[in-house]
Every structure is written in structure tokens, then in C-alpha cells.
N, C-alpha and C positions, 0 to 999 in steps of 0.2 A: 504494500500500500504506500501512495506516494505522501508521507510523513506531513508535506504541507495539506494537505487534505483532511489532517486529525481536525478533531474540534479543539478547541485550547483546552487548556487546565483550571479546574474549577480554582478561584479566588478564596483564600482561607487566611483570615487574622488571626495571628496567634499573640495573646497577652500573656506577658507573664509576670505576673507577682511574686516570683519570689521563692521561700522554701527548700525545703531538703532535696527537689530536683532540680536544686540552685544551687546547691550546697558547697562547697571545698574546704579545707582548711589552709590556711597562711604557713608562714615557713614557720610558727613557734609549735604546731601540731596540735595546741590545745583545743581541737574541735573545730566543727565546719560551721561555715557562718556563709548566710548566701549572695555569693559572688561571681555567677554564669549569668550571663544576658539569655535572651532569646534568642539573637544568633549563635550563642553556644550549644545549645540544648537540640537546634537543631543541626547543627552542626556535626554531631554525634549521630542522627539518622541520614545516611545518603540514599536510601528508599525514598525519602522525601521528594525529591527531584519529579518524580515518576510519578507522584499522587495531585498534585494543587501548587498553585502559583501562592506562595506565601508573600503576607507583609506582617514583620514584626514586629513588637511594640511590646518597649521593657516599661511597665507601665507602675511597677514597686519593684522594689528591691529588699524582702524583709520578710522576717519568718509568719508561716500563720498566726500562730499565737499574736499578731501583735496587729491582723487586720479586721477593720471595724465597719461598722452601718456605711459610712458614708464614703469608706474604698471602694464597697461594692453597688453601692450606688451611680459612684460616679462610670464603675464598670458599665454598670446599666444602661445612661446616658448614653452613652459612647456607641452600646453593643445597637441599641433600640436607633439610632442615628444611620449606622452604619449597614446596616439588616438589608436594606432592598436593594444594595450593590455588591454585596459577599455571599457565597456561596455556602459559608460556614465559619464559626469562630472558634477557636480553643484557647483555652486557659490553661496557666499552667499557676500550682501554687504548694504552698503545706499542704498536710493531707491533718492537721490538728483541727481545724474548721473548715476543711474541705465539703465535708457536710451541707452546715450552715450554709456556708457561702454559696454552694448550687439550688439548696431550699428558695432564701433569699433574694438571688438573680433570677430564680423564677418566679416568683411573684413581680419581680420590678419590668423583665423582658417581657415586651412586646412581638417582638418579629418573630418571623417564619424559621429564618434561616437555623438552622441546626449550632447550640451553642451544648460544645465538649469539654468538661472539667478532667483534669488530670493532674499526677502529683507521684513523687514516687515515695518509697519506704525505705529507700537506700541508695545512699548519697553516692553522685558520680564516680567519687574515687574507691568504694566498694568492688568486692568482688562482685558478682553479680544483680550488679547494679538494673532498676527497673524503669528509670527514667524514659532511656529511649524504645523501647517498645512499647513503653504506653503514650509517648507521643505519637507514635507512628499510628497508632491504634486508634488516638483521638481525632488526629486528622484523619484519615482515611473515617470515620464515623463522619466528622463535620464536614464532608464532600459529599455525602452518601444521598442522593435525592431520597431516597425509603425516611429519612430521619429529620426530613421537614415539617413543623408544625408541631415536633416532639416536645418543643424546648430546652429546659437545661438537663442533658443528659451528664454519668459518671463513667468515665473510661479506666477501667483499672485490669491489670490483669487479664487482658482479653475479656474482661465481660463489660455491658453496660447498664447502666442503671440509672432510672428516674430520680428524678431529684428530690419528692417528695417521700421516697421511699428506703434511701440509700443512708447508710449508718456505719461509723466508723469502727469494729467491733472487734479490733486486737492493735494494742500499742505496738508492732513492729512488723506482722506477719506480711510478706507482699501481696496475700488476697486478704488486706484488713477489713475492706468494704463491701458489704455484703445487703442487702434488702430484705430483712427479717422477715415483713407481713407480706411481701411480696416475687421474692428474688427477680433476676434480674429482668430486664426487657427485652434484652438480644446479645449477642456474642459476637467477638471477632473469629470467623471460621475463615482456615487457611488465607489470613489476613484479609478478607473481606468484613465489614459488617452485615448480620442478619440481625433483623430485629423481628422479634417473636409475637411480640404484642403493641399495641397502641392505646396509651392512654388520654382520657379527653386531656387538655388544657384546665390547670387550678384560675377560677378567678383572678385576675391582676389589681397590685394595689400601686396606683398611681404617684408616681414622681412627682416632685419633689418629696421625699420623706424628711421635710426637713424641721417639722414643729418637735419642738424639745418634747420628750416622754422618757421615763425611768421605768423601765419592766426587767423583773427577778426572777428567779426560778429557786423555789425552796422543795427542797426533798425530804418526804418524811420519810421517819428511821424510828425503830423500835427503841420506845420508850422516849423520844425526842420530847421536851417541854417547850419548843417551839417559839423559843427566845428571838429569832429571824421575826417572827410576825411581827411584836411588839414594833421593830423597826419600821417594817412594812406597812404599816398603820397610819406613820406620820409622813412618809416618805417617797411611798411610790404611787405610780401611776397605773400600774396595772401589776397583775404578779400570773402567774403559771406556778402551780403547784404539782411534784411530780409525786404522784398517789401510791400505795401499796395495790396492790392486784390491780381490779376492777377500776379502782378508783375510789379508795379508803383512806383514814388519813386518825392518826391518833384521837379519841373523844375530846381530850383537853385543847385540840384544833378547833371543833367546828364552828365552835362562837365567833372565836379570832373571824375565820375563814367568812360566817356572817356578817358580822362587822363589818368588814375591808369590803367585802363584795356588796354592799350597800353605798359604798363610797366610788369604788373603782371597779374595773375588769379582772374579775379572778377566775381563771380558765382551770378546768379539772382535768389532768393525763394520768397515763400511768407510768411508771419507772420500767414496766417493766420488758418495753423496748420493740413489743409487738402486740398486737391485739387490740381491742377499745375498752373504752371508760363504756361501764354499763349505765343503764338509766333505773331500772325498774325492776329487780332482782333484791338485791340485800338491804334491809330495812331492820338492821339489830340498832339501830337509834344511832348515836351523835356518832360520826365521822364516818357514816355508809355513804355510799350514793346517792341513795333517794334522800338523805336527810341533808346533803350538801345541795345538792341539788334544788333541792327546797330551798337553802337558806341564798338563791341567786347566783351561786357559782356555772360557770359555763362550761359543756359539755366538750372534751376538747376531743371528741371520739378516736380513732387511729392513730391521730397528728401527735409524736411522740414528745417527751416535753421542751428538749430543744429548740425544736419546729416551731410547735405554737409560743413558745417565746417571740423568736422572732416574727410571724405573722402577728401578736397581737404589737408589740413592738411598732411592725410596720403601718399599721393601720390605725393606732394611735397617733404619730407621726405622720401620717398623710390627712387628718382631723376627723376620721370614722366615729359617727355616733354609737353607742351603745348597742344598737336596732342592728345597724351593719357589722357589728363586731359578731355579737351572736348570729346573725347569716353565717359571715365568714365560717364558722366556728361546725356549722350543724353539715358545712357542706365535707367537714370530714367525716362524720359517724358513720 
């Protein structure tokens, strides 16, 4: 076939923020700190050539642990701008809020185009280091026509995974990210993407997230006296509480938990990283379900308590009334 006769190569932005697939260490050895651009990281894939016409864009330089609301906002901006002229987008970042962060960019992303999060669990200078295969894996996802309209998908390990379903669930392992209530939505097979299933589009909450709001996440624990509420009483805007099973929470809670949720948005998850907060099952009195539930607390159903952190977070900050907050809320159960 005459070469000039191909179609071009689909257009793919790659951001990177940063992170342990950023990672090196300096000549004193004392640990890696991260110091790889985007043209390094891909630089490390020469398969790349063959898949998409890359433009990259070092857009932080800095460990997860250290990125916040309005890093990934501003990603947002940027991606929702840039959407009806790329093909696909990839991220590269930590894998410590790695999570978060694709939760979050999808509620704020608008566009079609296919946007791929990726991250590795072993830093370049590693022996078997996982960086550049799962860059290669995210791009090759974010050129994929099948994976438009998906949103923010998670590329790890040859598998991918939706953003509202995707959970970080071992400190080192290179398959740490796994989809509990769900697994994955499709695989990279003999370096292709398939994607297995299609889910709708979550609601989006509209940009600027920029009105001040303080939202917590407190976890009960056996025998806890629940000393965090008191705080929480004078101080925050909203709270997410991460429940025992169903959605239980110590007796000497549920007044606190009244209280506050008379004032602010207090969402009900459970810890326990899969399944829902019940409604209408256990009813042994102060800190069940049904008696939290009664006293105003909102139902945070599947949405694990991380998640609905940052969804109530976000929607407090974009000036969601109360009325839209529980919609928000019931569209997980």
C-alpha cells in the first residue's frame, strides 16, 4: 500500500503530572523525587510512533499526594477546551489519588473524546518497571474510537477501568487497581483495547468549582466516641461518613450525625469498599440505617466514601442546593 495513502495518526494529548512514573532519584540516592517530563516517559515507548501523533504537556511536576480540587480542575478546563480537536487524552500521575483524580475529572469533563489515566507502581529506575506499558496501553485506549463517550477511563496493567468504579486496593502491587462492585470494562488484548461493556455517563457538575466549601470524611471504628464530630459541628460544610457494613455507625453517633445533618450535607457510605448503604432492613435503633436515615442523612448508595466526598465537595462548590445534592446522591443507589 502506497504509505501516502494511510489516513494520518489519530491526535493524542498526553498531561503529565507528575508521580512515581516520574520518579528518579538524584546522585545523593536518598529516594526518587519526580523529575521525567512527558517527553521522557514517552520517550521510553518507541511503539508510540506507530499508534497517534502526540502533543505533550508537562502540566505539574509533583507527587500525588500533594494534588488538589483545583489541579484537577484546571485539568478539566483545559481537557473540556480541547475535546472537539483530539482524538484522545492521557494523563499520567501518582497512583496515591489516582483514584480520586479520574472520579473527579469525571464529573468536571464534558467531551466525547476518550480521556486515559495512568501511573505506575515502580519507579523508572526499577527493575521491572511498569510505566511504559501502561503508557502505551493508555494511548493506544485514548485513540480507540470503541472508547468515545466513555469518559475518564483507568489504564493499569492491561486492564481498564471506569472511573467511578476503580479503587486503589494494595500499596505496591503493579495490579493495585482493581473495580470491586464492578471489575473492569475492557482489557488491552494482544495490545489492542476491547472494551467489554459501556456505561451511561455520571451527571456532570459544572465549572467553575470555585465557591469555598470544607467537606470531611470521618470513619467509624469500634468503640470510637467520635471526638471528629464535635469538630465537625462548628466547622464544616458538609461531611461523608464512612459506615460499618450496610451503613451503621456507633449509637453515641446518631444524634451528633442529626444534628450536623440539620445544618449541612451529611452523606451515608460504607467502608466497606463494595456494595450499598441499605435503606430499609436494620432498624435495632440509634446508629442503623433506617434511624440515620430518618434523622436527614443522605443515602450515598454504591458511591464508596472517597467518591462521595469529592462529589458532595464538588457540588457544594459549584452552589448545588440541598434538593440537587440528594438527586446527585440517589443517582448512585
Amino acid at each position: 500500500m502506497d504509505p501516502t495513502s494511510q489516513a494520518p495518526l489519530p491526535c493524542v494529548l498526553v498531561l503529565s503530572l507528575g508521580g512515581t512514573i516520574a520518579m528518579a532519584a538524584d546522585a545523593t540516592g536518598r529516594g526518587v523525587t519526580p523529575r521525567l517530563t512527558a517527553e521522557d516517559l514517552v520517550a521510553a515507548v518507541p511503539e508510540l510512533a506507530a499508534e497517534a501523533t502526540l502533543e505533550l504537556v508537562d502540566f505539574r511536576k509533583i507527587p500525588g499526594a500533594w494534588l488538589d480540587v483545583e489541579d484537577i480542575a484546571a485539568v478539566a478546563e483545559l481537557l473540556n477546551k480541547r475535546s472537539p480537536d483530539t482524538a484522545g487524552f492521557v494523563i499520567t500521575q501518582g497512583t496515591d489519588t489516582l483514584e480520586e483524580t479520574a472520579y473527579l475529572l469525571d464529573l468536571l469533563y464534558t467531551g466525547d473524546a476518550p480521556v486515559v489515566i495512568t501511573g505506575a507502581m515502580r519507579n523508572a529506575q526499577m527493575a521491572g518497571a511498569d510505566g511504559p506499558a501502561n503508557v502505551l496501553a493508555a494511548v493506544r485506549t485514548a485513540a480507540c474510537p470503541e472508547a468515545r463517550g466513555m469518559g475518564v477511563l483507568v489504564a493499569f496493567a492491561d486492564e481498564l477501568h471506569a472511573a467511578r468504579h476503580v479503587q486503589k486496593t494494595h500499596s505496591t502491587s503493579t495490579s493495585a487497581f482493581t473495580s470491586p462492585d464492578a471489575g473492569p470494562v475492557g482489557h488491552l488484548i494482544e495490545g489492542r483495547p476491547r472494551i467489554h461493556f459501556m456505561l451511561p455517563r455520571q451527571a456532570h457538575v459544572g465549572l467553575p468549582v470555585a465557591r469555598p466549601a470544607s467537606v470531611e470524611l470521618i470513619e467509624a471504628t469500634l468503640g470510637s466516641e467520635g471526638l471528629l464530630l464535635d469538630e465537625a459541628v462548628a466547622r464544616l460544610d458538609g461531611l461523608v461518613v464512612a459506615a460499618f457494613g450496610a451503613g451503621h455507625v456507633p449509637r453515641t453517633w446518631a444524634q451528633r450525625l442529626g444534628d450536623l445533618a440539620a445544618r449541612v450535607p451529611v452523606v451515608l457510605t460504607s467502608r466497606t469498599g463494595a456494595g450499598s448503604v441499605l435503606t430499609h432492613t436494620y432498624d435495632f435503633g440509634p446508629g442503623s440505617e433506617i434511624d440515620l436515615l430518618g434523622r436527614g442523612l443522605i443515602n450515598g448508595g454504591r458511591l464508596e466514601p472517597r467518591k462521595a466526598r469529592l462529589l458532595l465537595l464538588a457540588l457544594l462548590r459549584s452552589g448545588a442546593d440541598h434538593a440537587s445534592i440528594q438527586a446527585a446522591f440517589a443517582a448512585h443507589r
